[in-house]
C-alpha positions as CSV (number, residue, x, y, z in Angstrom):
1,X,0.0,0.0,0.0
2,X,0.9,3.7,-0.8
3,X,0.2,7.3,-0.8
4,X,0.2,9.3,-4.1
5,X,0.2,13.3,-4.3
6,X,0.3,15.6,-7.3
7,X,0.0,19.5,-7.2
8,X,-1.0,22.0,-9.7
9,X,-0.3,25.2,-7.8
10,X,0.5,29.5,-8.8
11,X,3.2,29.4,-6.1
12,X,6.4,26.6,-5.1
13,X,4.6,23.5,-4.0
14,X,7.2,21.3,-2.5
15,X,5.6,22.6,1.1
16,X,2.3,21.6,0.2
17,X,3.9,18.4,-1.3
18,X,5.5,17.8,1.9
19,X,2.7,18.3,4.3
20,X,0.3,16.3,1.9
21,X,2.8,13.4,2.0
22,X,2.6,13.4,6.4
23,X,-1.4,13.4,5.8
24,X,-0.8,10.4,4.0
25,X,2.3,8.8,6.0
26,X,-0.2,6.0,7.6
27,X,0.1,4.6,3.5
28,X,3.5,4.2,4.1
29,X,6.8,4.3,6.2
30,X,9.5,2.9,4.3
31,X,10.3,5.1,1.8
32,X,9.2,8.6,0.6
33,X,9.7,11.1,-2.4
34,X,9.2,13.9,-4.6
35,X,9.1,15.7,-7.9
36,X,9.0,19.3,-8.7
37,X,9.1,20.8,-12.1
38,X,10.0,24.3,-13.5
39,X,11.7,25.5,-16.4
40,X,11.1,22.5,-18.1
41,X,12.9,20.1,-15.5
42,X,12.7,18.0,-13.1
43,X,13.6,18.1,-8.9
44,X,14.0,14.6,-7.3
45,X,13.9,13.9,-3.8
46,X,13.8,10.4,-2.6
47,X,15.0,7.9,-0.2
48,X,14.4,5.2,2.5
49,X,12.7,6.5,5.5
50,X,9.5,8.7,7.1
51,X,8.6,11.9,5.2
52,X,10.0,14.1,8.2
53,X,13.7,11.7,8.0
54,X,14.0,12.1,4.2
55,X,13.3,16.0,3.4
56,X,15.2,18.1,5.5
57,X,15.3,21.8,5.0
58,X,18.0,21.6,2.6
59,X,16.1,19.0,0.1
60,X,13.5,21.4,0.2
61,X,14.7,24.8,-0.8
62,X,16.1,23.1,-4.1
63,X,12.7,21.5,-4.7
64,X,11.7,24.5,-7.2
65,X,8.3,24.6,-8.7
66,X,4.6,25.1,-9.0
67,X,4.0,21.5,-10.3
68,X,5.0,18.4,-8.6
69,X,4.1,14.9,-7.5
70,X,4.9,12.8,-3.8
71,X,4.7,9.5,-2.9
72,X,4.9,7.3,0.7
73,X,5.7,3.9,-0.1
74,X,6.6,0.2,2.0
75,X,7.2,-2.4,-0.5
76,X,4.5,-4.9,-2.0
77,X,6.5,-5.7,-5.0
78,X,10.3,-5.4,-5.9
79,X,12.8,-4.8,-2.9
80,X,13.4,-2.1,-0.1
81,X,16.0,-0.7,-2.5
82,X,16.4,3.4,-2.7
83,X,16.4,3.0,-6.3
84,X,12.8,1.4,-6.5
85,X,11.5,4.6,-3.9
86,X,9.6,6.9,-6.0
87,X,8.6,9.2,-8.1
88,X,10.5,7.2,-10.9
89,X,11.4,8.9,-14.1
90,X,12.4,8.2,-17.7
91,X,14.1,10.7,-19.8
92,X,12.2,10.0,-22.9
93,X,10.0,11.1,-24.3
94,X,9.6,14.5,-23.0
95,X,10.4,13.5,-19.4
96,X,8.1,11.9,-17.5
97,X,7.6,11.3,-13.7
98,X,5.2,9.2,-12.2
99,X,3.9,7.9,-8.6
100,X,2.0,4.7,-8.5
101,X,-0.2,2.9,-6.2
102,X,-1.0,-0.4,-6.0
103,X,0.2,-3.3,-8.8
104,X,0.2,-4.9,-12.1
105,X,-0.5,-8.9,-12.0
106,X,0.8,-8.6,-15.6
107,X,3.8,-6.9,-14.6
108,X,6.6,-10.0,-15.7
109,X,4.8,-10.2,-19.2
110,X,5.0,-6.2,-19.5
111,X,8.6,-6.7,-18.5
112,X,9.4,-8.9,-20.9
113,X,7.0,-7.0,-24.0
114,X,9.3,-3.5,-22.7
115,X,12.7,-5.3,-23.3
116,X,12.0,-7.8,-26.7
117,X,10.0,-5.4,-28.2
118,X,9.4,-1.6,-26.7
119,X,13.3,-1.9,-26.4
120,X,12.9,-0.1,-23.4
121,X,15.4,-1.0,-20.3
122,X,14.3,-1.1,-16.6
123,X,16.6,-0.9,-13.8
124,X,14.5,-2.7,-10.7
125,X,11.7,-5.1,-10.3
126,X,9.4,-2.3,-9.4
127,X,5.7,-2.8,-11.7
128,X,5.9,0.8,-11.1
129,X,8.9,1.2,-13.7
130,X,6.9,-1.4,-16.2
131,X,3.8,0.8,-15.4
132,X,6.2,4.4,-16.1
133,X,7.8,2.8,-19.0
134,X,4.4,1.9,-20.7
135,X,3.2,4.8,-20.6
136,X,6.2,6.7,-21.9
137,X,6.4,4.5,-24.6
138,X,2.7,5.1,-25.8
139,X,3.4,8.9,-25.6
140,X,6.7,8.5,-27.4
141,X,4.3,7.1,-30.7
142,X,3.1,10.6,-31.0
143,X,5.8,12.1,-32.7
144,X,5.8,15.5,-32.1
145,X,7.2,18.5,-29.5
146,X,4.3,19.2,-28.3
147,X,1.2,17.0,-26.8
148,X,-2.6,17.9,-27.3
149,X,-4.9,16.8,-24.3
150,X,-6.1,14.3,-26.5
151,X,-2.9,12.7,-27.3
152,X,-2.4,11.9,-23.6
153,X,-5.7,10.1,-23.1
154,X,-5.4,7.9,-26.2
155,X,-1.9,6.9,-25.0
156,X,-3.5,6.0,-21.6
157,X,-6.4,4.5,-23.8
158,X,-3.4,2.4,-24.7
159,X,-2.1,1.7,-21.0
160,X,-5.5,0.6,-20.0
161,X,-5.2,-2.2,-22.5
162,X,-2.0,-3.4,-21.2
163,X,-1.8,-3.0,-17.6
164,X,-3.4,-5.8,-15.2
165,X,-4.2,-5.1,-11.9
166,X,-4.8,-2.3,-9.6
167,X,-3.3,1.3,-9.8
168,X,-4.0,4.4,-9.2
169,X,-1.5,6.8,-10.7
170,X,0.1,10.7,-10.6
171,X,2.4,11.0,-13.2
172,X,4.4,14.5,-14.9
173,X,5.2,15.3,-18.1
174,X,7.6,17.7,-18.6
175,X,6.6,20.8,-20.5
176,X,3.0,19.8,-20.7
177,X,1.4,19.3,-17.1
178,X,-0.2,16.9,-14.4
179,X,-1.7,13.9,-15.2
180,X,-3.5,11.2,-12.9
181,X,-5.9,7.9,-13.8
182,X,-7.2,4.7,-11.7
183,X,-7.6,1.4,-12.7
184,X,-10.7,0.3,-14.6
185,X,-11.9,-1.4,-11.4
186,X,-11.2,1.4,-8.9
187,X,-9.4,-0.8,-6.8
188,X,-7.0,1.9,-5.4
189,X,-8.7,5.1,-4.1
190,X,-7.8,8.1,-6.2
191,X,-9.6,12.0,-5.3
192,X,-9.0,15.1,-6.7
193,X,-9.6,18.9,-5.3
194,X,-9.5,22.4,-6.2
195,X,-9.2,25.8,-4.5
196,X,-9.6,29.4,-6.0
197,X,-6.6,31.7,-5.1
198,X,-6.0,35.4,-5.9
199,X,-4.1,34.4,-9.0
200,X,-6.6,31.6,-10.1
201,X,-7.6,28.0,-9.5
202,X,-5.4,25.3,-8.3
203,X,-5.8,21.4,-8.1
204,X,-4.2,18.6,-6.2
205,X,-4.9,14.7,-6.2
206,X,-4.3,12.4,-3.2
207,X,-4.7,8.9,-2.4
208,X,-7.6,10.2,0.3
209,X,-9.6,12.9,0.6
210,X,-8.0,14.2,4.1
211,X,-4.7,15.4,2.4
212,X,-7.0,17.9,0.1
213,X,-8.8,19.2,2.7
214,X,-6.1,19.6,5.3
215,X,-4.6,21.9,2.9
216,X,-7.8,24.0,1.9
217,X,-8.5,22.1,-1.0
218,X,-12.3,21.3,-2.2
219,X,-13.0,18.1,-2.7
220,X,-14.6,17.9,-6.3
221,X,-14.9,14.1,-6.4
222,X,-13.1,10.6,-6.5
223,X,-11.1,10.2,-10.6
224,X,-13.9,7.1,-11.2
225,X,-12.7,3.7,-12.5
226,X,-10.8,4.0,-16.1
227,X,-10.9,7.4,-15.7
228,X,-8.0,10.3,-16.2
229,X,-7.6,13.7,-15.6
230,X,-4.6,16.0,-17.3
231,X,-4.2,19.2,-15.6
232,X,-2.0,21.4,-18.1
233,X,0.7,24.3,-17.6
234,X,-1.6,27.1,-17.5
235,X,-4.3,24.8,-15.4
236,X,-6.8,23.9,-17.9
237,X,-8.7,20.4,-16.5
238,X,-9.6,18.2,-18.9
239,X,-11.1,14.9,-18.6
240,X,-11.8,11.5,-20.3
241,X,-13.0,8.4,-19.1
242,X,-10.8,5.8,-21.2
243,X,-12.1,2.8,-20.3
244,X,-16.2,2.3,-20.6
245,X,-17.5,1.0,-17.2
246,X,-19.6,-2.4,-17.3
247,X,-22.2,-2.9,-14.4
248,X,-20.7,-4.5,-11.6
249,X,-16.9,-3.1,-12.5
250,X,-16.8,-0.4,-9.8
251,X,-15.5,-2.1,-7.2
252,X,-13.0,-0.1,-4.8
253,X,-10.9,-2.4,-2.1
254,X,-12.7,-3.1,0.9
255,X,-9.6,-3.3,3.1
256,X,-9.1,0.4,2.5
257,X,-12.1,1.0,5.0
258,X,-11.4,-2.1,7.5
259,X,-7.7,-0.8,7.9
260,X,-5.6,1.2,5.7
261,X,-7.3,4.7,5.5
262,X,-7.7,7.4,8.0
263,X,-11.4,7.4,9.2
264,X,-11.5,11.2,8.6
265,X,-11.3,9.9,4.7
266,X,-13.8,9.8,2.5
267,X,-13.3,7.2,-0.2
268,X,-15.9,6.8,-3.2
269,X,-18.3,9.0,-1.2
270,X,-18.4,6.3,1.8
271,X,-17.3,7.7,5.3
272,X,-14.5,5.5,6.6
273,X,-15.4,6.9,10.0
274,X,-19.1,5.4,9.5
275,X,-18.4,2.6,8.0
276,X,-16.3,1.5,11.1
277,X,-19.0,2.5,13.5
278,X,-21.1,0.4,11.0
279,X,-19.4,-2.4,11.4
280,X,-18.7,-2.3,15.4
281,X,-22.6,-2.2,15.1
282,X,-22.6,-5.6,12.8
283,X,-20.1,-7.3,15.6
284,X,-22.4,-6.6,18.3
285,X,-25.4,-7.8,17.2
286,X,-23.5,-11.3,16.1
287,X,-22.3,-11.6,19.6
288,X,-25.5,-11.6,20.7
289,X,-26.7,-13.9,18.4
290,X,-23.8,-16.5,18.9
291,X,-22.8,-15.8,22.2
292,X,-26.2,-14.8,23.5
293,X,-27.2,-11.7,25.9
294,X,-25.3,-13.7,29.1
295,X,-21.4,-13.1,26.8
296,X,-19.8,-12.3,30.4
297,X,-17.8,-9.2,28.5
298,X,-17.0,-6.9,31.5
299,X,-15.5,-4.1,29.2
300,X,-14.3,-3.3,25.6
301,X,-11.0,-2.4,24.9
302,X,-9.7,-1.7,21.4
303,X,-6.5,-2.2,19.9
304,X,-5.2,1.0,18.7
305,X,-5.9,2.4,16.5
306,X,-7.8,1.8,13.5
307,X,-10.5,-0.4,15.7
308,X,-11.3,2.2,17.9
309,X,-14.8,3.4,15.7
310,X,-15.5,-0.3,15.3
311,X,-15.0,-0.8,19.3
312,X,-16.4,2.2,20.7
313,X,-19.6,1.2,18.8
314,X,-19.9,-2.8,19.5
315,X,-19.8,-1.6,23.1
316,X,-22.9,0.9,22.9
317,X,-24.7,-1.9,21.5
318,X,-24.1,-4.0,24.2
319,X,-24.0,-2.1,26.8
320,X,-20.7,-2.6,28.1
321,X,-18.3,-0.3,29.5
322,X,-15.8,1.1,26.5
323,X,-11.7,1.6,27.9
324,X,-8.4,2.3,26.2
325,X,-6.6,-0.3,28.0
326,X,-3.2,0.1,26.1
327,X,-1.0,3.0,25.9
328,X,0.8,3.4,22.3
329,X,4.0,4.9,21.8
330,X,3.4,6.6,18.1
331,X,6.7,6.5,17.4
332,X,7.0,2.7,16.2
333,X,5.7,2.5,12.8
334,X,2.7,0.1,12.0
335,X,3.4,-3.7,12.8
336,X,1.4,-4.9,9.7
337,X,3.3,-2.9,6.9
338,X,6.9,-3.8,8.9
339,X,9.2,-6.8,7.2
340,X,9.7,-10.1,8.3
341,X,8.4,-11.7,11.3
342,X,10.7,-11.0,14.0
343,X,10.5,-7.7,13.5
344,X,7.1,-7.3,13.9
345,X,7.0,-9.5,17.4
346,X,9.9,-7.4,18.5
347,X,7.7,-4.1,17.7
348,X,4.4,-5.6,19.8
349,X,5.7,-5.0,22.8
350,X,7.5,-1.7,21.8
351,X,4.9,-0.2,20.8
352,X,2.0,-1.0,23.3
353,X,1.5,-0.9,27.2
354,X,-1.5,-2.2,29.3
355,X,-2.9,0.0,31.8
356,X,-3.3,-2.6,34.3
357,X,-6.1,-0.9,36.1
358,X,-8.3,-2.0,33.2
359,X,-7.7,-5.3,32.9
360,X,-7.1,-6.7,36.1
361,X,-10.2,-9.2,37.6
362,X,-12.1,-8.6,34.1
363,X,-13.3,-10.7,31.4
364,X,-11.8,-8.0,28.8
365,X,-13.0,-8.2,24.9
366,X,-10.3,-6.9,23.0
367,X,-11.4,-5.2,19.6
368,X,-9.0,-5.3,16.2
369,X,-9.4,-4.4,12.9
370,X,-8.3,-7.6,11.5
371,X,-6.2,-10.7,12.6
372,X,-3.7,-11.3,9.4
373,X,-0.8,-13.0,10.7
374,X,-1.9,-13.8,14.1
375,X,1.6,-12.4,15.7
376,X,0.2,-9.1,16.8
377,X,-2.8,-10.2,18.6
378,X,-1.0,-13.7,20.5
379,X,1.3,-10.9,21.9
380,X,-1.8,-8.4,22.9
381,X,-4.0,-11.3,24.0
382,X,-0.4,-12.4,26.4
383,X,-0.3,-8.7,27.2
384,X,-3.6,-8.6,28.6
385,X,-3.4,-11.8,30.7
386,X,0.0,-10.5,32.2
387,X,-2.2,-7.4,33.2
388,X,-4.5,-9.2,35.5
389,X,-7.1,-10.3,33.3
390,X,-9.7,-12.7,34.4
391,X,-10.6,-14.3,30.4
392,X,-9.7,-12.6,27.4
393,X,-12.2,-12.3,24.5
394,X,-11.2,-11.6,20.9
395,X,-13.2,-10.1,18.3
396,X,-12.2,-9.9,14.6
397,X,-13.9,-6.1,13.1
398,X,-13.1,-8.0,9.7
399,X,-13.6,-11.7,8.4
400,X,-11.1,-14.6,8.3
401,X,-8.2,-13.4,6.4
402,X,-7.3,-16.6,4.2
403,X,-6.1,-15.2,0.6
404,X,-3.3,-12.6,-0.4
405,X,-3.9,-10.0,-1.6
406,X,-2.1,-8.9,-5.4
407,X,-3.5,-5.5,-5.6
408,X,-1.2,-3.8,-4.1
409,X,-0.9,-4.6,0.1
410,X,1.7,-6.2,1.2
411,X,-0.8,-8.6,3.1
412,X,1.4,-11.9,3.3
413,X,1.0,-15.3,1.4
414,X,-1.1,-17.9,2.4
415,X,0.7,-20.3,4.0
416,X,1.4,-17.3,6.8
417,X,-2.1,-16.4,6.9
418,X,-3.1,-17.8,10.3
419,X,-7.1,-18.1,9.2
420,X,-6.4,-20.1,6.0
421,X,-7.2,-23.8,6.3
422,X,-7.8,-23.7,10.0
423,X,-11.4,-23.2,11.5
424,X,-12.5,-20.6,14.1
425,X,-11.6,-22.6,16.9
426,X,-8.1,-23.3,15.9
427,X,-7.4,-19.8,15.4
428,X,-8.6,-19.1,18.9
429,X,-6.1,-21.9,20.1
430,X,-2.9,-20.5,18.2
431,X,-3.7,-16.5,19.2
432,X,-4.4,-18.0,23.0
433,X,-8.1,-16.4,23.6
434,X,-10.5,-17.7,25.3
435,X,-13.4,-17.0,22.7
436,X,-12.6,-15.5,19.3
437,X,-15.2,-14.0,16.8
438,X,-15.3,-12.7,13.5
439,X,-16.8,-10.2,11.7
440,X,-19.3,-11.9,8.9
441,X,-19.0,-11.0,5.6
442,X,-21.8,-10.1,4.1
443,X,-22.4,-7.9,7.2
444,X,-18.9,-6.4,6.5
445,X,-19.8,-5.0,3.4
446,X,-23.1,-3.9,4.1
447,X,-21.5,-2.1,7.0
448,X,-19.2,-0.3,4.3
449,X,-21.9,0.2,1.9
450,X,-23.6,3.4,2.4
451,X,-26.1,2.8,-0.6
452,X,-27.3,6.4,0.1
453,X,-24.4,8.4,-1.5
454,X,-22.0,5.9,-3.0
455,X,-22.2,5.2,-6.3
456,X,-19.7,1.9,-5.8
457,X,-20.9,-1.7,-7.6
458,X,-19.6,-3.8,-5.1
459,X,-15.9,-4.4,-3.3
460,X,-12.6,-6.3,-4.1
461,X,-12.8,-9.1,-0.7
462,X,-10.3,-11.5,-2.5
463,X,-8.5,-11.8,1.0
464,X,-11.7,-13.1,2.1
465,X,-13.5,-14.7,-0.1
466,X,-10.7,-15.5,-2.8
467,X,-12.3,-14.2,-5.8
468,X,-9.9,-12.0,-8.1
469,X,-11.7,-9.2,-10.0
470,X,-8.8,-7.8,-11.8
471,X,-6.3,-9.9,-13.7
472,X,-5.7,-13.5,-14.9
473,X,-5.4,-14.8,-11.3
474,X,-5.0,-18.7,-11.1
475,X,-2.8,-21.1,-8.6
476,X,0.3,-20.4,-10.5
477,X,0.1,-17.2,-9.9
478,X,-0.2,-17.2,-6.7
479,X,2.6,-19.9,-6.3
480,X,4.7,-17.5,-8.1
481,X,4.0,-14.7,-5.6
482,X,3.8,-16.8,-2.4
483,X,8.0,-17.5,-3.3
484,X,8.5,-13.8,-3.8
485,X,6.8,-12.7,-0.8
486,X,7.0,-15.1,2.3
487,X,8.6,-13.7,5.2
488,X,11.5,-16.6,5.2
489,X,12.8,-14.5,1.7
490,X,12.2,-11.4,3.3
491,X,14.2,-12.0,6.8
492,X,17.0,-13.3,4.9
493,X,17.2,-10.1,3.1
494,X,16.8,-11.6,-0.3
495,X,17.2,-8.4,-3.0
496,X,16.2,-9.6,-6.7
497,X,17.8,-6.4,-7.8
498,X,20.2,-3.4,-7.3
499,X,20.5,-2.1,-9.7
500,X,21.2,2.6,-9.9
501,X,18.3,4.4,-11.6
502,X,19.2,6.0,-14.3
503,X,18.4,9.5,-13.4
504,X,19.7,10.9,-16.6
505,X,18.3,14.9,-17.2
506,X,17.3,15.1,-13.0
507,X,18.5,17.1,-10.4
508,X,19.0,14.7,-7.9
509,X,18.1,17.2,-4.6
């Protein structure tokens, strides 16, 4: 999972760059960058590390420009390499910069169609360079200086019938403007904004709708699926939707709204705040049904953070007494997007403290978004005993986790899912609770569903219910994946490639 950011501004934009990238850090924590143009070039910015660690003060007086592009990145696909931080950038044609969130399925074959017969050469694994490269290629068909707004959309006409998978893109080109587009699925979230200023109207588009407004930006509306926008030098908008939408195609990722996003985001018109609450309302009433009215729960106590909406609602509708009963230091990044297993039970304990007073002589239900690979919650569940807890409930905000995901989260394979191929009660056993419950499915997504003022089709729940919607998606496949991403390559620090990028007609900041 990432963060994308592009700005079409009158004045320098690498502070509104800057502060839209730590709106959007939660995307995010390994790596961070950005572009600027003026003058008909390019300002790079990039390396490993948190927004605050990469730009320093220096970085950003010699990012120059009213146009520019940011992205927060950890990595789903390629390596931890600098090199495969972005923006990336290829020289020709024109110059082009792009940001990219999420990932191709049909990135190897693109690969492999960019080398034998685009004769185009990438430097890293990234499907972000395939994505970059394809895309400069289809401008670099149109063979002349300067690019009508209708030249860009058929060359992304052209994208769309290439690329496989999910994305949701910023991109520059150099002497002609801002572009961004989302997959034909809307699988990655993708929102654009404008605000009036004394010397005319400006636009930026995020990943999430709480970077535009933090930054006194209108939110016009989500770029729909198969859509693009091109935002030119003297900040024109024009639009085209390049890919025609069947019924049933708009289907956004429903893990966006159980985990990733802030809940002060507003994806595809759904409130991520509500949609929690919705579904802390949905977990209630199948405790009640399953466990009946006599559940013994003396008090609710969430697992920072994202479960708090969810949590804070289950216990209204029971009627139990809501506590935070753990005490987060914020400065250990997110366990889920972190590398390798040891590394993530190492940062459990790091990161969280009991406040004993809460736990001790109680039957506790504990609240968490998910339960992926089991390792967080066997350590909170431990936590919690080691506090004085009488029994220790566990309640799942989202269904069994038994597929990975190959849209663009760095959600693990499945032989490290701790749901897949083990029932309810096994899962209970492993983690160390004393009951365990999950959220049902069909109540999850008519929890996120707000039928009222979303115009969505349906929702990607491949890591629930296994069915791909974008892509040729078979066994193969996932074999393929499951030896690129299991934790044993990862903690052995495995790199496929490492290779420079070649940053040709840059300024490297």
């Amino acid at each position: 999972m990432c963060g994308v950011i592009g700005v079409m501004a009158h004045e320098p934009v690498n502070q509104i760059l800057y502060d839209g990238l730590t709106m959007l850090q939660h995307r995010g924590q390994d790596a961070a960058g950005i572009v600027t143009l003026k003058d008909n070039r390019l300002y790079l910015r990039k390396d490993n590390g948190m927004v605050r660690d990469v730009f320093l003060n220096k970085h950003m007086v010699r990012l120059v420009g009213n146009c520019g592009i940011g992205h927060v990145r950890y990595p789903t696909a390629g390596t931890s390499s600098t090199a495969e931080a972005q923006p990336l950038y290829v020289n020709s044609p024109y110059g082009v910069a792009l940001a990219h969130n999420g990932n191709l399925t049909n990135a190897e074959k693109l690969a492999r169609e960019l080398y034998e017969e685009d004769r185009r050469h990438l430097n890293t694994q990234s499907d972000s360079e395939v994505l970059l490269n394809i895309f400069a290629h289809e401008l670099q068909k149109f063979t002349k200086t300067s690019l009508e707004p209708q030249d860009i959309f058929d060359a992304l006409k052209k994208v769309y019938k290439r690329c496989e998978g999910a994305y949701a893109v910023v991109a520059i080109i150099t002497g002609h403007g801002m572009v961004a587009f989302r997959d034909p699925n809307g699988i990655r979230p993708l929102i654009y904004g404008r605000r009036l200023t004394e010397k005319g109207v400006e636009y930026m588009v995020a990943s999430e709708s709480v970077a535009l407004q933090a930054l006194g930006f209108e939110v016009v509306r989500d770029i729909a699926p198969g859509e693009a926008i091109y935002v030119d030098l003297n900040h024109n908008l024009h639009t085209e939707q390049c890919v025609e939408i069947q019924d049933g195609q708009y289907t956004p990722c429903i893990f966006e709204y159980v985990y990733f996003a802030r809940p002060d985001s507003i994806i595809d018109n759904i409130s991520v705040h509500k949609a929690r609450m919705r579904m802390g309302e949905k977990l209630a009433e199948q405790i009640l049904r399953e466990w009946g009215e006599d559940h013994g729960i003396d008090v609710v106590i969430p697992i920072p953070d994202t479960s708090r909406n969810s949590a804070l609602e289950l216990a209204h509708h029971l009627n139990v007494k809501y506590r935070e009963g753990f005490n987060k230091n914020r400065y250990i990044g997110r366990t889920f997007i972190m590398p390798g297993q040891q590394q993530r039970k190492k940062s459990v304990r790091q990161k969280l403290n009991a406040v004993s007073l809460e736990f001790k002589n109680k039957n506790v239900l504990l609240v968490d978004d998910s339960i992926v690979r089991g390792t967080t919650c066997h350590e909170i569940i431990q936590m919690a005993r080691d506090a004085g807890a009488k029994n220790v409930f566990f309640a799942s905000a989202a269904p069994p986790v038994m597929y990975p995901n190959v849209y663009g989260i760095d959600m693990p394979v499945r032989s490290e899912l701790i749901s897949s191929g083990r029932s309810v009660e096994e899962v209970r056993e492993i983690i160390g609770a004393d009951r365990l419950i999950f959220q049902d499915l069909d109540d999850l997504i008519e929890a996120v569903n707000d039928t009222k003022h979303s115009r969505v089709h349906g929702f990607d729940c491949s890591v629930f219910d296994g069915k791909y919607i974008a892509g040729k998606i078979d066994e193969t496949y996932l074999t393929e994946l499951q030896n690129k991403r299991n934790d044993a390559t990862k903690d052995k620090g495995i790199s496929l490639v490492d290779a420079p990028v070649d940053m040709t007609g840059v300024s490297a900041v």
